[in-house]
N, C-alpha and C positions, 0 to 999 in steps of 0.2 A: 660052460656049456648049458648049466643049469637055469641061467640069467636069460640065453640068447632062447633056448624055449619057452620063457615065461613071456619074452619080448613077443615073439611069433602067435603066442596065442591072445595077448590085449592086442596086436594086430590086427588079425582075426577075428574077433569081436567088434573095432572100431568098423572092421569094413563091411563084415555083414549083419550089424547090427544084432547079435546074440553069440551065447554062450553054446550054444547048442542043447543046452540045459533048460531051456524060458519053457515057459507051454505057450500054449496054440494060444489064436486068438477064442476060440471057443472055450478051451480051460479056463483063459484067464475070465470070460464071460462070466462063466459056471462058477467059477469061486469069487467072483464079484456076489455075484447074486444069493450065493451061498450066506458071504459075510454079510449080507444085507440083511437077507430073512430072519437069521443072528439077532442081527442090532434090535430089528424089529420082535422078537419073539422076547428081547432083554427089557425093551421099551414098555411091552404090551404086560409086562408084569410088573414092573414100575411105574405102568398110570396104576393102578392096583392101589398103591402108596400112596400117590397124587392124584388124587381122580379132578379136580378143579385146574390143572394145570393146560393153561392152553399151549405153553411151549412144546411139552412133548407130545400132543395132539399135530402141532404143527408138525413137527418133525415126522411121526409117524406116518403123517400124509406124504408127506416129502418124499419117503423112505417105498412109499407106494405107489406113487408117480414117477420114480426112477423107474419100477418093476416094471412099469405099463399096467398098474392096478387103476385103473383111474377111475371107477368105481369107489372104492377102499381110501383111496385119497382124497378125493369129494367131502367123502363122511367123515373122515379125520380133522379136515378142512375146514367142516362145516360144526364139530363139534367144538372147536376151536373158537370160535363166534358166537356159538351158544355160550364159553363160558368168560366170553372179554368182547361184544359186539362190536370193537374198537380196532381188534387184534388186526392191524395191517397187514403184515406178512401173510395172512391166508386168506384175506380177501383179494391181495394181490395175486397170489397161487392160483386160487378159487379161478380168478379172471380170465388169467395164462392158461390153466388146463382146458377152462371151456374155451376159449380161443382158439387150442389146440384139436377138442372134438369137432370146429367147426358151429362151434353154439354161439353166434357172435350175437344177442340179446343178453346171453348170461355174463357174457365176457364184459359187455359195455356196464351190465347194470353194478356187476361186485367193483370194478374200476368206479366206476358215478363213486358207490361208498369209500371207498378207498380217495377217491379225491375231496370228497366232504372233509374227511376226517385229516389229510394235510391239511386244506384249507382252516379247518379251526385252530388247525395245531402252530398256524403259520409254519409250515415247513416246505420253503418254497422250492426246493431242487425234489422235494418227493412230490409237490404237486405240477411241478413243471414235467417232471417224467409220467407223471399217470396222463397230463392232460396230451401229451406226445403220443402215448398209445392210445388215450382215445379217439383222439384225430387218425390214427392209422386202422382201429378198428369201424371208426364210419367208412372210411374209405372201402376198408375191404368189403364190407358187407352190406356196404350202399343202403347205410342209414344216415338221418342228420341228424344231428343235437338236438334239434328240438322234440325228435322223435321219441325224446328219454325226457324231455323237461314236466316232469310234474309239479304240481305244487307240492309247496315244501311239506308242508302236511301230512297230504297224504303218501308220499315218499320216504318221509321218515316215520311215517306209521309203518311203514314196510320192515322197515331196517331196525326199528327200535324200541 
């Protein structure tokens, strides 16, 4: 008897998809974000230790771009570059987020460094993706390449 009620309730569970025990979709929100602020409140005191490290710079932004801080993510982002001007991964971000506000100037220009710096590295599947999204950023925001073509000069005086 005790087998044929265990059966009924994994059941029960396969069909309506819970135990009746899960929380809401808004709990699980709320303790997402809860565990988030966490990581970040653990992180924020281990750049403390590492203050040079752009990895947990990155992440921290990361970690603020999840929130919807995209303020707070920018500057994690950006500190991140202040201390590796090379650091991909958050120039790539950097790109994405302004992309996402709708800033497609900012979005093309941190993509432009981010493809500089595959192109030196010869890393061609990372610069074949960046130059994909920049092709889909002129598109959307109806600029041309040449509209970003500076001389090298003074371009990398920008960046470097």
């Amino acid at each position: 008897m005790r087998t044929l009620v265990s059966f009924f309730i994994v059941i029960a569970i396969l069909v309506t998809g819970t135990s009746g025990w899960s929380a809401t979709g808004k709990e699980k929100a709320l303790a997402d974000t809860e565990k988030i602020l966490a990581k970040i409140k653990k992180l924020e005191m281990e750049q403390l230790e590492h203050p040079l490290n752009p990895d947990l710079q990155f992440i921290l932004g990361s970690d603020y771009w999840i929130l919807d801080n995209h303020d707070k993510a920018i500057e994690h982002y950006q500190r991140a570059l202040r201390m590796d001007p090379n650091y991909d991964p958050a120039l790539w971000s950097l790109s994405d987020i302004y992309n996402q506000k709708g800033d497609g100037a900012e979005a093309i220009i941190h993509m432009k460094k981010a493809e500089a710096i595959f192109l030196e590295r010869e890393d061609v599947r990372s610069l074949a993706k960046a130059r994909k999204k920049l092709r889909d950023f002129f598109a959307k925001y109806h600029y041309e390449p040449e509209d970003f073509e500076l001389q090298r000069g003074f371009f990398w005086k920008i960046f470097n």
